[in-house]
py3Dmol code that shows the C-alpha trace and the ligand (Angstrom):
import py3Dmol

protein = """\
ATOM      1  CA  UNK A   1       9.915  24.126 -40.180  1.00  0.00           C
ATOM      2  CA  UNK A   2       9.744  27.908 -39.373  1.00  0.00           C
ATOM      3  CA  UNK A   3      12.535  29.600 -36.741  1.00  0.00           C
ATOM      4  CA  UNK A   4      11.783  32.822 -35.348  1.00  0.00           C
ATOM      5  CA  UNK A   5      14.548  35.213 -35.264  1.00  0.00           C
ATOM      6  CA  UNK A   6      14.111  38.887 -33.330  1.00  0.00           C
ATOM      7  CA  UNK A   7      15.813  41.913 -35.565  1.00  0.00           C
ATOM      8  CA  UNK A   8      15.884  44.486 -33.021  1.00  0.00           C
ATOM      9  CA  UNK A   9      18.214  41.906 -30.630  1.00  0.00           C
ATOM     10  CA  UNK A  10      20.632  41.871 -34.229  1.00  0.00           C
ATOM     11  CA  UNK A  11      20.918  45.703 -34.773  1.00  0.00           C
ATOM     12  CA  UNK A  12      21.799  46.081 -30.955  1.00  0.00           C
ATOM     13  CA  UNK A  13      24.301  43.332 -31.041  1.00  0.00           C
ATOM     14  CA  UNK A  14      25.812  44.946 -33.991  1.00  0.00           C
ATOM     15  CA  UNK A  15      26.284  48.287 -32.892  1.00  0.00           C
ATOM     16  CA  UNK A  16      27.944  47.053 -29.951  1.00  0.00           C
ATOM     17  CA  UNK A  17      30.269  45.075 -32.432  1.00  0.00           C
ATOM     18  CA  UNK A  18      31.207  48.014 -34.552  1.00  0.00           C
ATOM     19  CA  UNK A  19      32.183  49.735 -31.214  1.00  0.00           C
ATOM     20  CA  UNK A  20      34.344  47.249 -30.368  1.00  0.00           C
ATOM     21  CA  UNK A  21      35.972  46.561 -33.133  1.00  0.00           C
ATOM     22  CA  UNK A  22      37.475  50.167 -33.428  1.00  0.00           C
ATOM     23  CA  UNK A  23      39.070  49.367 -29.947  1.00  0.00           C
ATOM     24  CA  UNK A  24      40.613  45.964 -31.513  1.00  0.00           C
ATOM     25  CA  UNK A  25      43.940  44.834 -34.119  1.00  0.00           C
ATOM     26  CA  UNK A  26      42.208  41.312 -34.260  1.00  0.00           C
ATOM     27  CA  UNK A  27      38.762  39.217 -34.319  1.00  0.00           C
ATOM     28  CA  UNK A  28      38.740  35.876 -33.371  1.00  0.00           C
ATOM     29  CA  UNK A  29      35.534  34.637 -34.238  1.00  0.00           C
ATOM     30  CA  UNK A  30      34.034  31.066 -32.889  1.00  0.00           C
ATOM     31  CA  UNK A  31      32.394  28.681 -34.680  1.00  0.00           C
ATOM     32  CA  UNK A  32      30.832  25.599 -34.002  1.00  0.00           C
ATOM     33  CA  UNK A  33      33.286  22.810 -35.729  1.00  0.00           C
ATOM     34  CA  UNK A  34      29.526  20.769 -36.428  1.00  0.00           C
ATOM     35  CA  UNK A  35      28.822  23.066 -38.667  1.00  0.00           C
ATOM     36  CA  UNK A  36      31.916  25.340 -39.644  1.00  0.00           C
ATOM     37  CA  UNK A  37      29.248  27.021 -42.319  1.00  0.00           C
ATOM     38  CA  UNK A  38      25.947  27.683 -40.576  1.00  0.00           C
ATOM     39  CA  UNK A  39      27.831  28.801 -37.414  1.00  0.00           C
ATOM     40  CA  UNK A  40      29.360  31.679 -39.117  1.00  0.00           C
ATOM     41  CA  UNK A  41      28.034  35.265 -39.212  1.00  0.00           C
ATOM     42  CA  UNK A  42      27.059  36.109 -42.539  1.00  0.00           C
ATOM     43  CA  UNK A  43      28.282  39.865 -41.998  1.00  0.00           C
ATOM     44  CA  UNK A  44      31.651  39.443 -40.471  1.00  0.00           C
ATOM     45  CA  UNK A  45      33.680  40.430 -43.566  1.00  0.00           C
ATOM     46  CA  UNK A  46      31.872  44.083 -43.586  1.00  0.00           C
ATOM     47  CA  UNK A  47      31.758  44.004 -39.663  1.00  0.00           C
ATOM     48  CA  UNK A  48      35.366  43.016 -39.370  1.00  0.00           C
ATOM     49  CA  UNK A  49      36.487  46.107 -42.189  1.00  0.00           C
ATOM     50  CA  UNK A  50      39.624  45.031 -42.773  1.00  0.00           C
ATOM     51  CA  UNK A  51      40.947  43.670 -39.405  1.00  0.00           C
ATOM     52  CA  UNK A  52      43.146  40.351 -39.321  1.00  0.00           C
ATOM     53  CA  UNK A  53      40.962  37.165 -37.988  1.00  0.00           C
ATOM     54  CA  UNK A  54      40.915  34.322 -36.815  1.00  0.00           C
ATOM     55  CA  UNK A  55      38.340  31.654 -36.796  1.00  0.00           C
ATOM     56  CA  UNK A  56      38.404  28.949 -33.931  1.00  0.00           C
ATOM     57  CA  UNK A  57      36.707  25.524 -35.255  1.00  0.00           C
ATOM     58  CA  UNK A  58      35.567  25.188 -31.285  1.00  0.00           C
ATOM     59  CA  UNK A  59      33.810  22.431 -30.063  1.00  0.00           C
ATOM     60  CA  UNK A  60      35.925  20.188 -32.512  1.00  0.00           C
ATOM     61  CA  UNK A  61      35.679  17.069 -29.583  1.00  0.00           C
ATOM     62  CA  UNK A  62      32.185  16.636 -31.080  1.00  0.00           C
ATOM     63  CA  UNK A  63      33.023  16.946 -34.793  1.00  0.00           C
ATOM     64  CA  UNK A  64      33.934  14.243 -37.557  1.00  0.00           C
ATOM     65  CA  UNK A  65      37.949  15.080 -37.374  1.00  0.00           C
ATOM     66  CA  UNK A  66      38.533  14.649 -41.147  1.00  0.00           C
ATOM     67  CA  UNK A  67      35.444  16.846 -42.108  1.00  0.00           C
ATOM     68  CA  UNK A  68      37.026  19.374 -39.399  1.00  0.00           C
ATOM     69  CA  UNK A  69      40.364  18.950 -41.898  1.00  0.00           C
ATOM     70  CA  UNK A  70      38.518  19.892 -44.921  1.00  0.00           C
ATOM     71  CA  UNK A  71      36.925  22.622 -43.178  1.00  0.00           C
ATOM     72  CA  UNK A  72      40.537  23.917 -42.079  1.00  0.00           C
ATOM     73  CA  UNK A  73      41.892  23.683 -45.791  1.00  0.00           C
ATOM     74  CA  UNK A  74      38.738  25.430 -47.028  1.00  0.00           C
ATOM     75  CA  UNK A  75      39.453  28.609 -44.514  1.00  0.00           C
ATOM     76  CA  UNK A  76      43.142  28.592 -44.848  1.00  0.00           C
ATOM     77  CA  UNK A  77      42.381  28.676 -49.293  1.00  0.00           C
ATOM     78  CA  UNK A  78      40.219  31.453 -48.551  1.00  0.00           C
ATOM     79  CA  UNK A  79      43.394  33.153 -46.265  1.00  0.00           C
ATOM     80  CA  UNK A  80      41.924  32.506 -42.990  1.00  0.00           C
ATOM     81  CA  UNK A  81      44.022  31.826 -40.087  1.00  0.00           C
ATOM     82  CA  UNK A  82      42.121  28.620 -38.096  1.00  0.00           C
ATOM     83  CA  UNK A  83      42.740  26.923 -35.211  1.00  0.00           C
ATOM     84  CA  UNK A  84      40.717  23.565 -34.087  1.00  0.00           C
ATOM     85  CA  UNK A  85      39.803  23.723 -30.088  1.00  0.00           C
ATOM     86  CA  UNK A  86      37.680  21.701 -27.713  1.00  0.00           C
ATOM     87  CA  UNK A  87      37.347  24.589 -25.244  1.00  0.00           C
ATOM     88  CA  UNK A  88      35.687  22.850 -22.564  1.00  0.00           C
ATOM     89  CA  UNK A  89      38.510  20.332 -22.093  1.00  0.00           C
ATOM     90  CA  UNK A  90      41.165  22.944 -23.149  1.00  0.00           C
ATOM     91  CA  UNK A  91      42.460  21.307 -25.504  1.00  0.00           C
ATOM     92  CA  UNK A  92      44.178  23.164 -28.548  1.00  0.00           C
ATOM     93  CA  UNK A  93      43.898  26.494 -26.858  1.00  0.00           C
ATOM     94  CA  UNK A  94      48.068  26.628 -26.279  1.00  0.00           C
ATOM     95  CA  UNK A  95      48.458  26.966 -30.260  1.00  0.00           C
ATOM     96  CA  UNK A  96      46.033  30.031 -30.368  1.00  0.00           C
ATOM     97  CA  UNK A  97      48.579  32.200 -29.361  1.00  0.00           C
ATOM     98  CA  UNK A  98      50.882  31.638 -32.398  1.00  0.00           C
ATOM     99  CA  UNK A  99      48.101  31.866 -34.598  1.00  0.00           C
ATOM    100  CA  UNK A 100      47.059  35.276 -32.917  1.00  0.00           C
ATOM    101  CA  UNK A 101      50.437  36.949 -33.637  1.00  0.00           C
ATOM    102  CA  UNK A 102      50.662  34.946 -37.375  1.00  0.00           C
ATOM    103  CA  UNK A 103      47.315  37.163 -38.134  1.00  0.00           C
ATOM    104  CA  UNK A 104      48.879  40.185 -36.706  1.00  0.00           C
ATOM    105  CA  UNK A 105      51.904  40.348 -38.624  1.00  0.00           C
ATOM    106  CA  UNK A 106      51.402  42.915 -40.748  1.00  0.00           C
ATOM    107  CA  UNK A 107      50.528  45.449 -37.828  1.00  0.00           C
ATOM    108  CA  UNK A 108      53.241  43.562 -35.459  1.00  0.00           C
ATOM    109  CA  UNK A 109      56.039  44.642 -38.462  1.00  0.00           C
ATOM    110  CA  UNK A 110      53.682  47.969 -39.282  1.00  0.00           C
ATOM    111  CA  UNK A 111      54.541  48.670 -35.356  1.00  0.00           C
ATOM    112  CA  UNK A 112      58.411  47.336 -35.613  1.00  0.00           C
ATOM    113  CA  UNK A 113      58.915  49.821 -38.221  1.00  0.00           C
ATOM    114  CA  UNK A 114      57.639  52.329 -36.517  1.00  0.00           C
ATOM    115  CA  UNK A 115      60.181  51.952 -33.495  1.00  0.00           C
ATOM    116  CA  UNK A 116      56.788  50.296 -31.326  1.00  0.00           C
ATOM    117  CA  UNK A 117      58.123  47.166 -30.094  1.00  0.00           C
ATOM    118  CA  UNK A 118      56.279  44.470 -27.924  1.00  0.00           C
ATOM    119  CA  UNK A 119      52.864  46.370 -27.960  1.00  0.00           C
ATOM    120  CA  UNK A 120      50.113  43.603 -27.360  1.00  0.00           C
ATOM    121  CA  UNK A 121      47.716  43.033 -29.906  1.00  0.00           C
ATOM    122  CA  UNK A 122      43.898  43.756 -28.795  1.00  0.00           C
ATOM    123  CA  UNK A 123      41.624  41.126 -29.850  1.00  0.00           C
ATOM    124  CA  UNK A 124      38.255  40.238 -29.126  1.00  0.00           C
ATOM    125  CA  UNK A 125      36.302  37.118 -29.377  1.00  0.00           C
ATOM    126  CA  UNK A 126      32.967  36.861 -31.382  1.00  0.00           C
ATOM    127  CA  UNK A 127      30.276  34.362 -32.419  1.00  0.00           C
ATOM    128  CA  UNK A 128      26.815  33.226 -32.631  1.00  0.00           C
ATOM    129  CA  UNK A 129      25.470  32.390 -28.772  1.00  0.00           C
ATOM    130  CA  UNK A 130      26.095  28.919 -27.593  1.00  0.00           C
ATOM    131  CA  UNK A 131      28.784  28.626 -29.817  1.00  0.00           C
ATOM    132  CA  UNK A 132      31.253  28.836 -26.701  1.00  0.00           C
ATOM    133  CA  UNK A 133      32.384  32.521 -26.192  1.00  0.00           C
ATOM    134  CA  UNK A 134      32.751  31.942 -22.246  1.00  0.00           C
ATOM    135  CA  UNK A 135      34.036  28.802 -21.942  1.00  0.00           C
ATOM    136  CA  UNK A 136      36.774  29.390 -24.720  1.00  0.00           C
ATOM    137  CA  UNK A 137      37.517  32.537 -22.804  1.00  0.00           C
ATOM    138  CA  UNK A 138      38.025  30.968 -19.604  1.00  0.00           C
ATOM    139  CA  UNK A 139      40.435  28.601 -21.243  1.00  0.00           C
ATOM    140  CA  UNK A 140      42.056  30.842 -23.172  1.00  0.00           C
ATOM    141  CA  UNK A 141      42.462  33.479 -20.198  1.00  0.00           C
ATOM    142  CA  UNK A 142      42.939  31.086 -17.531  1.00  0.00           C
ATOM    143  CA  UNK A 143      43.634  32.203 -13.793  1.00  0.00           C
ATOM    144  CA  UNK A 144      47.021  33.230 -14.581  1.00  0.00           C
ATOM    145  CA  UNK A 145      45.261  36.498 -16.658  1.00  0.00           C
ATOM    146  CA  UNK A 146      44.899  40.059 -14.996  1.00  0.00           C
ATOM    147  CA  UNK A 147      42.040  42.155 -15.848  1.00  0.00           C
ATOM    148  CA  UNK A 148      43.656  45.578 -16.649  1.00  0.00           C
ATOM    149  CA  UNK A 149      40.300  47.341 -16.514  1.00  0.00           C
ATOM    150  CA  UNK A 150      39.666  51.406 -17.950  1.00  0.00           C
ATOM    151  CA  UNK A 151      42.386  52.424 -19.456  1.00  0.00           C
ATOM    152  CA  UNK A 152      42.892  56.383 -20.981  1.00  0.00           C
ATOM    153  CA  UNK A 153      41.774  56.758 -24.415  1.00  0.00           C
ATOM    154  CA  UNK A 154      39.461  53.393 -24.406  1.00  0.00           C
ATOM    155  CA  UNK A 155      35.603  53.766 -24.317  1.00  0.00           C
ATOM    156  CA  UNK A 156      34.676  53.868 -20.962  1.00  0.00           C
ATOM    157  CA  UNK A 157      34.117  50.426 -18.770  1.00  0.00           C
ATOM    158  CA  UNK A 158      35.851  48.272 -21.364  1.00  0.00           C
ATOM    159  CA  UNK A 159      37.598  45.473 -19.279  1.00  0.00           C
ATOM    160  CA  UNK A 160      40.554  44.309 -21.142  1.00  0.00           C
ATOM    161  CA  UNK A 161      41.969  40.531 -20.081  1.00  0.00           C
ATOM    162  CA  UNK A 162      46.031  40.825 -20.176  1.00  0.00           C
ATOM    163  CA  UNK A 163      46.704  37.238 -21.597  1.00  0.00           C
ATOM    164  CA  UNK A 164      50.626  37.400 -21.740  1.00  0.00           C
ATOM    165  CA  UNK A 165      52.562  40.085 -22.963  1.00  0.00           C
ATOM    166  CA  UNK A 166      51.337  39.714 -26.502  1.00  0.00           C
ATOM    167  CA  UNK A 167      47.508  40.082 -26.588  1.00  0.00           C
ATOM    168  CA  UNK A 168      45.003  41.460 -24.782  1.00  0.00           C
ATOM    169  CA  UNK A 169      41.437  40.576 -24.606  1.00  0.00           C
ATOM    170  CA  UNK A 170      38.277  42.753 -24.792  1.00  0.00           C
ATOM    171  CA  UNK A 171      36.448  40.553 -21.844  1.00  0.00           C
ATOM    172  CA  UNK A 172      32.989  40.844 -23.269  1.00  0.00           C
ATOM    173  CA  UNK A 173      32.475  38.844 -26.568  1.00  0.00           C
ATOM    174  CA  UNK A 174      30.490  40.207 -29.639  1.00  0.00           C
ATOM    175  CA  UNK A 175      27.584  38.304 -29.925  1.00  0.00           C
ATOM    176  CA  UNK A 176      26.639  37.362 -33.686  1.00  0.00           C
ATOM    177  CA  UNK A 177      23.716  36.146 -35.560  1.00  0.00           C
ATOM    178  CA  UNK A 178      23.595  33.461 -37.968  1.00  0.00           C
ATOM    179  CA  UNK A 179      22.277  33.387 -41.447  1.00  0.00           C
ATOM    180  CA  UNK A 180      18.624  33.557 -40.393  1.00  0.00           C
ATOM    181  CA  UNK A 181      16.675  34.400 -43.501  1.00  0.00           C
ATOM    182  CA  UNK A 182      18.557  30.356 -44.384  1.00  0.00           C
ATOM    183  CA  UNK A 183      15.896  27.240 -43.023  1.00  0.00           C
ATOM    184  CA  UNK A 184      18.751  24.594 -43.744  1.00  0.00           C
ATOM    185  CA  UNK A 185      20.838  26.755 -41.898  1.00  0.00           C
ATOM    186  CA  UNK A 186      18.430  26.801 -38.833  1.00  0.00           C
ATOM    187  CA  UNK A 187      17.525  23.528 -39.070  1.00  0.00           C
ATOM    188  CA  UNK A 188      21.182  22.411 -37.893  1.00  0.00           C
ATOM    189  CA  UNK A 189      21.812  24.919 -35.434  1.00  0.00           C
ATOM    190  CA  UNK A 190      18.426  23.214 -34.252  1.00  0.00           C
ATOM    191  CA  UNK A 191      20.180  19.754 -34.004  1.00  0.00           C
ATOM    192  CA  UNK A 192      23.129  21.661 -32.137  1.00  0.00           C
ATOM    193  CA  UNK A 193      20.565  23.491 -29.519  1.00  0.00           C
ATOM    194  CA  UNK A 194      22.134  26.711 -30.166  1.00  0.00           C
ATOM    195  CA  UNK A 195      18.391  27.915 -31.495  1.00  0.00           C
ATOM    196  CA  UNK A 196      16.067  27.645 -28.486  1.00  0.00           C
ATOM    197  CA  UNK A 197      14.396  24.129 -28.047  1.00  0.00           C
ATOM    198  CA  UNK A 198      10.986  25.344 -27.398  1.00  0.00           C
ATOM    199  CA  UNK A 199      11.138  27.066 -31.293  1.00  0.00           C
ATOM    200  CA  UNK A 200      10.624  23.739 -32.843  1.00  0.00           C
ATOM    201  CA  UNK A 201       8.970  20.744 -33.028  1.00  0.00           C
ATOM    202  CA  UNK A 202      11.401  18.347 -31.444  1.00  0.00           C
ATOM    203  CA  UNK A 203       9.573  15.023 -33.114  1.00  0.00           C
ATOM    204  CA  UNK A 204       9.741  16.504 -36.660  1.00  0.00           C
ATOM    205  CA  UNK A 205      13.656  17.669 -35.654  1.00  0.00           C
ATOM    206  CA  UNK A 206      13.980  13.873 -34.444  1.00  0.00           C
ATOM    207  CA  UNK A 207      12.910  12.568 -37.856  1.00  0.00           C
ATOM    208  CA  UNK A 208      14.849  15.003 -40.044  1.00  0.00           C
ATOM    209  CA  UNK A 209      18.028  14.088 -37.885  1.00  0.00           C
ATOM    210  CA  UNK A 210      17.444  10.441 -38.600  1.00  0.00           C
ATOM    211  CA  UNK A 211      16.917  10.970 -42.083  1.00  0.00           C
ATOM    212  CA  UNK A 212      20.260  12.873 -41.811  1.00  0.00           C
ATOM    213  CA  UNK A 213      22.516  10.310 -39.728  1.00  0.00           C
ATOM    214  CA  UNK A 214      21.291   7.647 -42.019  1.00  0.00           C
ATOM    215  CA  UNK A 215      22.429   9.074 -45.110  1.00  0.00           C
ATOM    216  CA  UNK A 216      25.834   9.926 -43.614  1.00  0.00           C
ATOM    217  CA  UNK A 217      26.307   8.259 -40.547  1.00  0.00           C
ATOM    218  CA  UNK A 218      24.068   4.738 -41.164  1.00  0.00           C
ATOM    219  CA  UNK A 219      25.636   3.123 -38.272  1.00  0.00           C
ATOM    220  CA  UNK A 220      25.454   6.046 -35.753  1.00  0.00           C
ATOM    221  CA  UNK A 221      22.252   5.117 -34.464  1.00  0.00           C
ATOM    222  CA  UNK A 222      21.983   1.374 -34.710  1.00  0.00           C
ATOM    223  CA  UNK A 223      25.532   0.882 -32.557  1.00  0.00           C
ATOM    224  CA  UNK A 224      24.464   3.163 -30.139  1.00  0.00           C
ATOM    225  CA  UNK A 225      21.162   2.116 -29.349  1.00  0.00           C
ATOM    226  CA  UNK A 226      21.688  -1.657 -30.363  1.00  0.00           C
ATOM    227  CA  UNK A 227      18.673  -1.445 -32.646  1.00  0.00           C
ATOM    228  CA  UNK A 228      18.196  -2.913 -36.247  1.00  0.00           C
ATOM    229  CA  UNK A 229      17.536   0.597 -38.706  1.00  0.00           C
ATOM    230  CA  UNK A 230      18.220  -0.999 -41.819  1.00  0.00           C
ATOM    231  CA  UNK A 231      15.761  -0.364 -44.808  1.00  0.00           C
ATOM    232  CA  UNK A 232      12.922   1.505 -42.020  1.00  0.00           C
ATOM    233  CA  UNK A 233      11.576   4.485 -42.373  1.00  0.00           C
ATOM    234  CA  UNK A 234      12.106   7.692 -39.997  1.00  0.00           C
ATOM    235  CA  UNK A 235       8.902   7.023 -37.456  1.00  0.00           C
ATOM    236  CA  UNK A 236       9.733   3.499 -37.149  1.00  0.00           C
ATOM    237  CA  UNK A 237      13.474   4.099 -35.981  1.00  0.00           C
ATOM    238  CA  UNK A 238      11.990   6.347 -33.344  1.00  0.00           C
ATOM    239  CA  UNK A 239       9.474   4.078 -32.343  1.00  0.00           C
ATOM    240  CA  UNK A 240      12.222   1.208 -32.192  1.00  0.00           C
ATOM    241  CA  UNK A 241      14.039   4.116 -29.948  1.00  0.00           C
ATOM    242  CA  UNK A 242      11.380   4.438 -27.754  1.00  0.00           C
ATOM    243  CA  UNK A 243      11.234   0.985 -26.779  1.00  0.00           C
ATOM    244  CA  UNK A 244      14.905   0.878 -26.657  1.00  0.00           C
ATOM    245  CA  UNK A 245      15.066   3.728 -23.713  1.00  0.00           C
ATOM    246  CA  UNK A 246      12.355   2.795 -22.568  1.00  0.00           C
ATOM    247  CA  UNK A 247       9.639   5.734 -23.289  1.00  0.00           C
ATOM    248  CA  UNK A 248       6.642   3.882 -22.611  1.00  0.00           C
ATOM    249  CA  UNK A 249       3.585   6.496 -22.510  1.00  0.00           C
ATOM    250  CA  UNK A 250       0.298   5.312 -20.667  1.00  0.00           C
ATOM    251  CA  UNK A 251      -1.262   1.992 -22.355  1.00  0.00           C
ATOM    252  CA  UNK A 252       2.221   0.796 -23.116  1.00  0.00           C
ATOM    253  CA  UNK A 253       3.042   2.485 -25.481  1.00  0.00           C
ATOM    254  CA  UNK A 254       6.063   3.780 -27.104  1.00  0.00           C
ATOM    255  CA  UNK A 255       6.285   7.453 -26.655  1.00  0.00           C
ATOM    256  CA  UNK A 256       7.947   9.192 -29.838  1.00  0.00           C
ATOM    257  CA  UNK A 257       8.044  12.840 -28.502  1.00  0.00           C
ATOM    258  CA  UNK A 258      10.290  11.127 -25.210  1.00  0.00           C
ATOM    259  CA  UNK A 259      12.225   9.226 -27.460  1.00  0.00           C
ATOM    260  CA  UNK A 260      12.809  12.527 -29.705  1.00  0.00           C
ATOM    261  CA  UNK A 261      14.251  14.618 -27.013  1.00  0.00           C
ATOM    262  CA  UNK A 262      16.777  11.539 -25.835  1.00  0.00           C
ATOM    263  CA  UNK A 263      17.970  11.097 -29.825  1.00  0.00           C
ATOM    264  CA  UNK A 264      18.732  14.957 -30.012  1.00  0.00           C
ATOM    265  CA  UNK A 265      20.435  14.504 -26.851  1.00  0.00           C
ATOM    266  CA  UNK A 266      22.474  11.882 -27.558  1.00  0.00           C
ATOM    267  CA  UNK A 267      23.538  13.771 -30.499  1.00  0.00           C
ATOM    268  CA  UNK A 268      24.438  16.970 -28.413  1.00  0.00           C
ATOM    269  CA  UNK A 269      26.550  15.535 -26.328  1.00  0.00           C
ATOM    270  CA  UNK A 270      28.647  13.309 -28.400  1.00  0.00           C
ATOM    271  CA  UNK A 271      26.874   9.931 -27.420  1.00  0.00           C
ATOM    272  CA  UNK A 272      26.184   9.209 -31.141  1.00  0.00           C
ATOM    273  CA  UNK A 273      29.849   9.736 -31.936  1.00  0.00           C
ATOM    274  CA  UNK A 274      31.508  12.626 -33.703  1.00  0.00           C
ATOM    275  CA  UNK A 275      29.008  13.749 -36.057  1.00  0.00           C
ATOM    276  CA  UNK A 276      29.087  16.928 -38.884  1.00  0.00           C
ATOM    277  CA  UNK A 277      26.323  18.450 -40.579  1.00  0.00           C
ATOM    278  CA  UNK A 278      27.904  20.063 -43.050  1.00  0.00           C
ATOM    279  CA  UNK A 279      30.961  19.944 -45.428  1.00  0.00           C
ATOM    280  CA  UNK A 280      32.748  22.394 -47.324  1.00  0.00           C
ATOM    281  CA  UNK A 281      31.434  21.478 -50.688  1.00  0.00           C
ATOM    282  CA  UNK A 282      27.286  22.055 -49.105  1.00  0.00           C
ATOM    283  CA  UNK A 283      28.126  26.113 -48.482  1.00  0.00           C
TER     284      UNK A 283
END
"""
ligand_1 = """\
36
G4P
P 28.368 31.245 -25.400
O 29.162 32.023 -24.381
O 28.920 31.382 -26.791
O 26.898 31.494 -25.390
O 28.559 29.685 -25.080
P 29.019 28.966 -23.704
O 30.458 29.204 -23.425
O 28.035 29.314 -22.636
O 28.863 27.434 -24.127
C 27.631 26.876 -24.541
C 27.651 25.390 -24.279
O 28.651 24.773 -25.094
C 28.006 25.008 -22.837
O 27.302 23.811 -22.528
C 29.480 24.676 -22.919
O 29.931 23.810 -21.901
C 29.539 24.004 -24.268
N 30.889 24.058 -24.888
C 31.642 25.152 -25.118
N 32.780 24.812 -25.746
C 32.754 23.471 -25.908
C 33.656 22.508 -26.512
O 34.715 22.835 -27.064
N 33.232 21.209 -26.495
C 32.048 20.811 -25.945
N 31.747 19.518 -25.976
N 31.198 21.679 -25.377
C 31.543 22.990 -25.363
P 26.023 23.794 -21.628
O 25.409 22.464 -21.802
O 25.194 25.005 -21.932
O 26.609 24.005 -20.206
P 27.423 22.947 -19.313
O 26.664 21.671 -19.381
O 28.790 22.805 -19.877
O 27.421 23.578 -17.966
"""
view = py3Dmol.view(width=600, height=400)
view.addModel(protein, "pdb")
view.setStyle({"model": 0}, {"cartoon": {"style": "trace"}})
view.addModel(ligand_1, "xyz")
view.setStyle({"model": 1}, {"stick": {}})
view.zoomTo()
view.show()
């Protein structure tokens, strides 16, 4: 399966990165705890030249929790601060804080030092789009925030969120690309939906997902839809789907590309149960 990808949306995106991250002491970059690997930016270590970071494993409510641990341990080997988050019921956000200022303590002592005491750290959040930029922001800022708007010395109609008296927050997020010369790698953000739906074929992204679930998860599908899967191929499951939700085209019958869209849905939102695509050891 082919995914198109548009280069001249990339170099803009990154040039806006590169001018943000002079302005910034920390990048907190998102990624999608499904797929802690594919979700990442391939260019963040050059991008991020030598700032501290922080990678939020968002969206972990969806994930397999102990493939989320390994994920964490394979970061944290590689010196990564991480924090897991499920931004759209706000939980884990209260322990980003402390992870914030653990990633900043070099420049938090650098400032010390220096006779610079309680300066906020600047960060910014970044990641691939859909990954969750807004919503984490709105739970991470809250209503409690204050927007502190221009300020002398800062590139002109930056808004900076004041989160507490320890960080501040660039308001707009970078906005990365994923590894997009990688097929596997758009393949899962296609199960996610963070690659637009009308880029694929959603039947043949139906089938490959099956083929995936029922190597690693071989009871997701027959629990949830109370169907037998055991021992049939890909095309039959859907079919059995079909009937199951009752996508019934015109002569009775079953309707794969209905039942395709309703599987990948199912998956998106959790109704299959918390599901991974990747693990540490696959990268
Ligand atoms: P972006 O700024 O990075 O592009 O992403 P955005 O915040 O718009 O989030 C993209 C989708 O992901 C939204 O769903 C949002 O609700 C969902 N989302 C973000 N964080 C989490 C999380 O931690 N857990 C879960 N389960 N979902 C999350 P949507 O379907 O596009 O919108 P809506 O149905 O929520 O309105």
């Amino acid at each position: 399966m082919q995914f198109q990808w548009y280069p001249g949306h990339m170099a803009k995106a990154k040039k806006a990165m590169m001018e943000d991250i002079k302005l910034i002491d920390v990048i907190i970059e998102l990624v999608d705890a499904r797929l802690p690997y594919s979700s990442k930016n391939p260019d963040i270590e050059t991008l991020a030249n030598g700032k501290a970071r922080v990678i939020i494993m968002n969206k972990c409510d969806l994930a397999d929790s102990s493939i989320t641990d390994d994920w964490i341990k394979y970061y944290e080997d590689k010196g990564c601060f991480t924090v897991r988050v499920d931004s759209k019921a706000g939980k884990g956000i209260k322990a980003v804080n402390s992870v914030i200022q653990k990633a900043c303590s070099k420049k938090i002592e650098r400032d010390r030092r220096r006779g610079i005491l309680n300066r906020p750290v600047r960060a910014m959040i970044a990641g691939i789009p859909n990954v969750g930029k807004s919503t984490f922001i709105n739970s991470f800022a809250g209503k409690a925030c204050t927007k502190t708007g221009n300020r002398p010395g800062v590139t002109k109609g930056k808004q900076w969120i004041r989160l507490n008296k320890n960080v501040e927050l660039l308001d707009t997020p970078g906005i990365l690309w994923p590894k997009f010369e990688d097929q596997s790698v758009g393949l899962r953000l296609a199960f996610t939906g963070a690659i637009k739906d009308e880029l694929y074929n959603m039947y043949e992204l139906a089938i490959l997902l099956i083929k995936y679930l029922s190597e690693n998860y071989p009871d997701a599908i027959s629990t949830y839809y109370q169907i037998e899967t055991s021992g049939e191929q890909e095309p039959e499951v859907l079919r059995r789907i079909a009937v199951r939700r009752g996508c019934i085209k015109s002569g009775a019958e079953p309707d794969p590309d209905k039942a395709a869209r309703y599987l990948i849905d199912d998956f998106r939102t959790g109704r299959l149960g918390k599901i991974t695509l990747e693990r540490p050891v696959c990268s």
